[in-house]
C-alpha positions as CSV (number, residue, x, y, z in Angstrom):
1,X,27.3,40.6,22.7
2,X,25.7,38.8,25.6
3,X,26.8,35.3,23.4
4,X,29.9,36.5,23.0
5,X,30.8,37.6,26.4
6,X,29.4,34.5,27.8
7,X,31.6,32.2,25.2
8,X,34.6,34.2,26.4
9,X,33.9,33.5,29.9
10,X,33.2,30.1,29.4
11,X,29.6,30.4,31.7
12,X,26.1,29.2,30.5
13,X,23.1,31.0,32.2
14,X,19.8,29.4,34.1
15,X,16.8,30.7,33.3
16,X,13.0,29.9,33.1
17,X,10.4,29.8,30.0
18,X,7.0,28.8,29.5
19,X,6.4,26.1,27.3
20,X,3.3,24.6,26.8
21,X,1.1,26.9,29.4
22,X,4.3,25.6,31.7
23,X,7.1,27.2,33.5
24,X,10.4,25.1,32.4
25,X,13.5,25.5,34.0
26,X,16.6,25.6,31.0
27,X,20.1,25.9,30.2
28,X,21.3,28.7,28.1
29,X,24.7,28.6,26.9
30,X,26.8,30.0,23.6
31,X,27.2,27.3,20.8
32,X,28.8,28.4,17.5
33,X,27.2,31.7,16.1
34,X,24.3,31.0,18.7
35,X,22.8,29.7,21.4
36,X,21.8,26.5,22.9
37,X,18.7,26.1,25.0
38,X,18.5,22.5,27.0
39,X,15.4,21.9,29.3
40,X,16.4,20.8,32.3
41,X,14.6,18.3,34.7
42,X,13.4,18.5,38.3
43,X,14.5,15.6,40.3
44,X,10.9,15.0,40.8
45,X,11.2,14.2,36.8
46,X,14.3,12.1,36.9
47,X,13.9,8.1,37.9
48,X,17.0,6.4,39.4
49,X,18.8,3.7,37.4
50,X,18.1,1.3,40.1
51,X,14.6,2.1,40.4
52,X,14.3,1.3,36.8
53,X,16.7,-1.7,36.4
54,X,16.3,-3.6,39.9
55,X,13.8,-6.4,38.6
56,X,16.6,-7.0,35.7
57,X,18.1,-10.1,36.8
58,X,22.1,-10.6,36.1
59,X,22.3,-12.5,33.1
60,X,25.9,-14.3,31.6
61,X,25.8,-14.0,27.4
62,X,27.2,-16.4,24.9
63,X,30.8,-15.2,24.1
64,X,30.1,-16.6,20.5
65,X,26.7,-14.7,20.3
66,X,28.0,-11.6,21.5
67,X,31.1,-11.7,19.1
68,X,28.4,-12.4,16.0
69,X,26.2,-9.6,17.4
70,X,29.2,-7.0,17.5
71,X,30.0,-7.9,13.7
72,X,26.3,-7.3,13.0
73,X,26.5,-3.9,14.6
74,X,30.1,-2.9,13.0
75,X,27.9,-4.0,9.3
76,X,25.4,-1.9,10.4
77,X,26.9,1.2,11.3
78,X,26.5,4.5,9.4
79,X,25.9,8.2,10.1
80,X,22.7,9.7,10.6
81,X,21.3,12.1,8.1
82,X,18.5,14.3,9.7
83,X,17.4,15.0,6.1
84,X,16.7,11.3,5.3
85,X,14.2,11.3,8.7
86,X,10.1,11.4,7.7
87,X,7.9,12.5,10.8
88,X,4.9,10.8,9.8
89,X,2.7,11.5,12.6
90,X,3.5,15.5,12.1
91,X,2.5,14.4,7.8
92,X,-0.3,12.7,8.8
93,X,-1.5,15.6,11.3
94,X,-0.8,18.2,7.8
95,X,-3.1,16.1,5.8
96,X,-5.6,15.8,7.8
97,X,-5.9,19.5,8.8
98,X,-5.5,20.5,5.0
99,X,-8.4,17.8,4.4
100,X,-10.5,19.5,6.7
101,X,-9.9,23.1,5.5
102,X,-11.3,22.2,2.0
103,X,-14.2,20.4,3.6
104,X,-13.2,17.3,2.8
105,X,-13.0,13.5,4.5
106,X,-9.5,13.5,6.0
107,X,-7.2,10.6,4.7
108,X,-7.1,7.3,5.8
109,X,-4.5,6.2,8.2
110,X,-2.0,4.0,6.6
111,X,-2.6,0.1,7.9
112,X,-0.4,-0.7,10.9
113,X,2.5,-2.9,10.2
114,X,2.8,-6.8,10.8
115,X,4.5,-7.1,13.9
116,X,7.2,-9.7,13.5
117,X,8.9,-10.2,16.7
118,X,12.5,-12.4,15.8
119,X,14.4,-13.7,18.9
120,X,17.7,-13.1,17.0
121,X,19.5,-15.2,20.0
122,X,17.8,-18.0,19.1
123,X,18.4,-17.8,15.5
124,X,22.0,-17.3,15.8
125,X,22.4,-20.1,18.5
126,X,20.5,-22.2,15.5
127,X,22.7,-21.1,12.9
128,X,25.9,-21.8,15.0
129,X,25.0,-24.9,15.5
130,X,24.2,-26.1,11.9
131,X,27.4,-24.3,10.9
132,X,29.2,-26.4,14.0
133,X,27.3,-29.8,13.0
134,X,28.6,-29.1,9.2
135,X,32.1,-28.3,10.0
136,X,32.3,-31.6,12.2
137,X,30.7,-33.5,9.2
138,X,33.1,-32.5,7.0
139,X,36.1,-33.1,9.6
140,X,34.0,-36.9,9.8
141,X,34.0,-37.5,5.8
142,X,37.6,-36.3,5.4
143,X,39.2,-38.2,8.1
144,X,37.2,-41.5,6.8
145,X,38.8,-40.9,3.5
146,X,42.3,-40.7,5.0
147,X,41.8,-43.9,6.7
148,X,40.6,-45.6,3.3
């Protein structure tokens, strides 16, 4: 009833919980058949954008680069299937606390992956100028043909 009344209102409600041995302020408001709780932060929580981004200097980007980029991205795109996510840390956590009930060693961690850092700027600028060197080339070859 409370949902409902509150839907047909159109008001959410401020209340507090304990979470984690800690009072939490939160949002409570109807969504679909139920409710939505969102924790809300104190501004003692929240860091201003300029705090953050002040040591950012202003940079100017490649119109060519940022054009490839954007067609990378539009590739890219798809929607995200919550059943396709794997929280491995909460697996590995299971295993090992099922390990220890039976008394036995608990699993090895799985080896951390190869770091492989790419400065995809870099490549692209590389890539756009073979592809610029080639097309020039071939304007070079054609035009010497004409001529002979």
């Amino acid at each position: 009833m409370i949902r409902k009344a509150m839907e047909k209102k159109r008001v959410a409600a401020r209340s507090c919980v304990v979470l984690y041995q800690r009072g939490r302020e939160v949002l409570i408001q109807p969504f679909g058949k139920g409710m939505l709780l969102t924790e809300l932060r104190s501004d003692s929580e929240v860091i201003s954008e300029q705090s953050v981004f002040k040591e950012i200097k202003k940079v100017e980007y490649d119109s060519d680069l940022t054009e490839i980029a954007s067609l990378l991205i539009e590739k890219k795109v798809t929607r995200f299937d919550p059943s396709k996510f794997e929280d491995t840390y909460e697996d590995a956590l299971i295993a090992m606390i099922e390990a220890k009930r039976k008394g036995e060693a608990p699993p090895k961690s799985a080896p951390r992956p190869k770091e492989n850092v790419v400065n995809l700027a870099e490549i692209l600028r590389k890539s756009l100028a073979q592809e610029g060197s080639g097309s020039r080339k071939g304007k070079a070859t054609a035009s010497k043909k004409r001529s002979a």
